[in-house]
N, C-alpha and C positions, 0 to 999 in steps of 0.2 A: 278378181284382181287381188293379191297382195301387195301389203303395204309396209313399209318400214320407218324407224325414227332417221331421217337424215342426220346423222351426229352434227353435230356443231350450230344445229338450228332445233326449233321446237317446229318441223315441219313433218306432217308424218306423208313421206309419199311412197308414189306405189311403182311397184318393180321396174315396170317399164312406162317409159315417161317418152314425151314426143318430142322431136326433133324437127327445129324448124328450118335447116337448111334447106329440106325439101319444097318450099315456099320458095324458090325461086329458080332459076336456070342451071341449078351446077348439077341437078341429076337429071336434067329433060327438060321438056318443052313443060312448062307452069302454065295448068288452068286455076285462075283465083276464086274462081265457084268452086270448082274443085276441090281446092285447098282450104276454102273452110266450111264446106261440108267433113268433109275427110276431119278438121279438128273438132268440130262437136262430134263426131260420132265415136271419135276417140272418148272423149268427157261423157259420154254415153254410157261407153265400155268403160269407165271405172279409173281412164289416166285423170291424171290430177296436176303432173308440171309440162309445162310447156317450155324447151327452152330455145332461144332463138338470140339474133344480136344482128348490128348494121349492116354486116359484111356480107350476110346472105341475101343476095341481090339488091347489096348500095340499101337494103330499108325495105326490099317489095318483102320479105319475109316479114317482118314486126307489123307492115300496115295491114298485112293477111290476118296473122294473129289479132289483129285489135279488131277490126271486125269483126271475127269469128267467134272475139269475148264480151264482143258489146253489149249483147245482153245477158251474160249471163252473172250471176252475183258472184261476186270480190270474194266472199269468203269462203268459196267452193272451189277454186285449183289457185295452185303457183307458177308465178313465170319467172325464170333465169334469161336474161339476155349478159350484153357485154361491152367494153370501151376495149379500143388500142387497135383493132381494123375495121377499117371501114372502104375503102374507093379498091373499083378494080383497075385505076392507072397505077401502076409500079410506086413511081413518086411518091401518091398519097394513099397509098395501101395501109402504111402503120405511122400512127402518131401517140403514141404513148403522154404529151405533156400534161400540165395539169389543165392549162386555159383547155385543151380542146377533148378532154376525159369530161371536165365538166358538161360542155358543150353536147358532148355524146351522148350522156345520161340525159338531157334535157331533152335532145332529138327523139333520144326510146321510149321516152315516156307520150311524145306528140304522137310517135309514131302508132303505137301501142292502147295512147287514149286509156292511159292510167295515170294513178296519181302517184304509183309505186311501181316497184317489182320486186319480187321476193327475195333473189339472188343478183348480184350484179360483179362479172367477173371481166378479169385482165383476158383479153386476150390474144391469145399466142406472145406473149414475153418474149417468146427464143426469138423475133425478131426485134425487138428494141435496142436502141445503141448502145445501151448500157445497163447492167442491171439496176445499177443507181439511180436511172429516171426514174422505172417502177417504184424502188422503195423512197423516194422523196418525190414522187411528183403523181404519179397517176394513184396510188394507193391512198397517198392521203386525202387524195380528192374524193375517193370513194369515199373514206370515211367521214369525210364532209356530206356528202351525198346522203350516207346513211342516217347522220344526227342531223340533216333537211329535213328527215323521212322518205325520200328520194328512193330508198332501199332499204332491205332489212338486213341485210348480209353480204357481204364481201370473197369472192371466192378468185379461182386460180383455171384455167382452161388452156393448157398446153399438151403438145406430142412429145416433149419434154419433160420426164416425172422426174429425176434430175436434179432440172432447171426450178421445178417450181418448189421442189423438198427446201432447196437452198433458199428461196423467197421468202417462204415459211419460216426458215430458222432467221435469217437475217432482219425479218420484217417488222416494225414496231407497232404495224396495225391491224387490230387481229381478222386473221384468215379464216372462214367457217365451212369452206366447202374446196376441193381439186375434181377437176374435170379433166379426165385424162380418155383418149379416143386411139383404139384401135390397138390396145394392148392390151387388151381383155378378148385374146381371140384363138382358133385355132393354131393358128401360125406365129402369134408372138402372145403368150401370156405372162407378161412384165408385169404385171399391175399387180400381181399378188404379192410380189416382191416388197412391195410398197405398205403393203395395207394394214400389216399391221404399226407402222412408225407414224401415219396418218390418223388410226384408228388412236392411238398415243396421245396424240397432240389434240382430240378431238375436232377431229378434221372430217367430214363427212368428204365422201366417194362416191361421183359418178364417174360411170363408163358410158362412152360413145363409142358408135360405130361396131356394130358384132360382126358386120361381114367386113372388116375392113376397107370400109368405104366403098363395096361392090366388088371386091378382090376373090369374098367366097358365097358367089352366087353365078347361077347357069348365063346369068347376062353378062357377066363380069364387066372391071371397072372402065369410067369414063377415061378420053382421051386425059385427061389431066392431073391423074390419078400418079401420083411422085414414086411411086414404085418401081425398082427396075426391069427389064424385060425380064429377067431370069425368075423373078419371084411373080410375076403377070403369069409366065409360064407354066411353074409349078402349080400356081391356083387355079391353070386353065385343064390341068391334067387332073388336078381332083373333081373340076366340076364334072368334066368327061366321065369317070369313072362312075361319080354319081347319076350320071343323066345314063348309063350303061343299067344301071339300076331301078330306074326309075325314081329318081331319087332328086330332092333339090338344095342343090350343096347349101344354100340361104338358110334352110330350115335347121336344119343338123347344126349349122355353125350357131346360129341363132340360141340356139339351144342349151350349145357348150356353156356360150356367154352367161345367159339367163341364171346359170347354177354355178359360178365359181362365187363362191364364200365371201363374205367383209365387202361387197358392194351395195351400195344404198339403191342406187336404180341405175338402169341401162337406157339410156337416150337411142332409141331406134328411128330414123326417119324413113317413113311410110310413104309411098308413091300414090298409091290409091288404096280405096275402104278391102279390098280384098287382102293385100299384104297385112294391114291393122288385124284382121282377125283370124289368119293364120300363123301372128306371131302370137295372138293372145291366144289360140288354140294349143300350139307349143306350149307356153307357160302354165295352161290348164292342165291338159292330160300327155305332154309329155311325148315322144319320139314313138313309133313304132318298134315293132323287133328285128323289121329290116332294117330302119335308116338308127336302129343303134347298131346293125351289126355295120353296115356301112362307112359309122363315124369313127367304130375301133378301124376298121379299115384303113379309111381315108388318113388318118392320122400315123397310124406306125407306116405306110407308103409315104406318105410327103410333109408333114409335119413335126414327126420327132425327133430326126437326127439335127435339127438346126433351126434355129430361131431365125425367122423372115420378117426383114423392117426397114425403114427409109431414114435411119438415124443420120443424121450428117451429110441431109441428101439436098434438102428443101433452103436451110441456110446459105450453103455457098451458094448454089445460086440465085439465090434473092442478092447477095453483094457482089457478086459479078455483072448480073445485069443492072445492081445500080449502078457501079463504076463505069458500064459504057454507057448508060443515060447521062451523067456525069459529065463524060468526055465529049457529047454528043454535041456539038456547036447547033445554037438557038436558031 
């Protein structure tokens, strides 16, 4: 495993770090034996952050995690969770205020069966009413949170790198970490864009999602997946070419990810113990000389006359369907 200084923290972690969404129903059917076998045997293999929050199955995600760290000593890995989503009713999907950011932090830590956690971020901002709740109302809470001991750090977790640059400049309360997902990838690599203005502010950088949330892999993505057909499309035409190959578009892409410069770790969420050690296989000894000739392929065919993304996709209609829940008589 390699390892790196997270900027903005004294935390040193290692490239690829685990991802707790996969702890509950949004990429399959969740076995919680499973799930924390699959997380010690990541801490096995040499990951060291865990990062997870409410939203990933209402809390079955963090209570996975906390028993799967129950026994293990506090000062051997880090966990990042999150406040501002939490329920999968429309309604009370996002609550950014301070009373219930508190509250949230208080839940992760029950959930979790820690007295801490090492990162504690906003998440998805691009849904809050306003950006002004965030910087007077959920941020300061964190930083309350923080000088509890509640948390060590304070970070940023949006599909919005944008949204959150602008948090950062505007924010009175200091930011140590951005967690930006699915733009560190074959099809849209925006993140580098970024990194050094982050890397400026001493801002540490995670990336999430290297297949784009299942966009570049032979299974490709779930029904839910906010992408549009046309871009579903294109990624279904690369896996083909790959699977033409013998070839599994997941690994290549995975790969790309793994090696774009100024990222502190890549958050991969692992299905079962087999994906864990063909991604860490990838980071060891690196692509073959087919599936790199594959990836120049794969890339000048469908990736580099146009950058593929759901900018401006997922907002409006989170405010459309709240207007008609809205107008919805009781």
């Amino acid at each position: 495993m390699r390892y790196n200084k997270l900027i903005g923290t004294d935390i040193k972690i290692s490239h690829i770090s685990l991802g707790g969404a996969s702890f509950s129903n949004i990429y399959g059917t969740f076995d919680e034996a499973q799930g924390v076998g699959l997380i010690k045997t990541s801490l096995d293999h040499g990951i060291n952050y865990v990062e997870t929050g409410p939203w990933y199955g209402q809390g079955t995600s963090e209570l996975t995690i906390g028993k799967a760290l129950s026994d293990v000593p506090r000062d051997t890995f880090f966990v990042g969770s999150k406040v501002g989503r939490y329920e999968k009713e429309m309604e009370k999907m996002f609550d950014f205020s301070a009373e219930k950011t508190e509250a949230g932090v208080d839940n992760t830590l029950r959930r979790l069966g820690l007295d801490y956690v090492d990162i504690i971020q906003v998440h998805d901002a691009t849904f809050a009413p306003d950006i002004s709740v965030v910087l007077k109302e959920t941020l300061p809470a964190l930083e309350r949170a923080v000088r509890d001991g509640k948390a060590r750090y304070i970070g940023l977790a949006d599909y919005d790198i944008d949204l959150m640059q602008e948090i950062v400049e505007e924010s009175e309360v200091k930011i140590s970490t951005i967690l930006s997902y699915a733009k560190s990838t074959l099809f849209d690599n925006r993140l580098q864009n970024y990194t050094k203005y982050f890397k400026d502010k001493g801002i540490g950088i995670i990336n999430a999602a290297t297949t784009g949330m299942g966009l570049l892999s032979s299974k490709g993505p779930q029904i839910w997946h906010p992408a549009s057909d046309d871009i579903k499309a294109i990624c279904r035409k690369a896996s083909e070419y790959c699977k033409s190959k013998d070839v599994e578009l997941a690994r290549i892409a995975t790969w790309f990810s793994l090696n774009q410069p100024d990222i502190d770790t890549n958050i991969c969420g692992f299905y079962n113990v087999e994906q864990l050690l063909d991604t860490l296989d990838v980071l060891d000894k690196g692509l073959t000389d087919v599936e790199k000739n594959v990836l120049q392929e794969i890339q000048v065919r469908f990736f580099d006359k146009v950058t593929l993304h759901w900018d401006d996709v997922e907002l409006p209609a989170y405010k459309a369907e709240m207007e008609k829940l809205q107008k919805t008589p009781e």
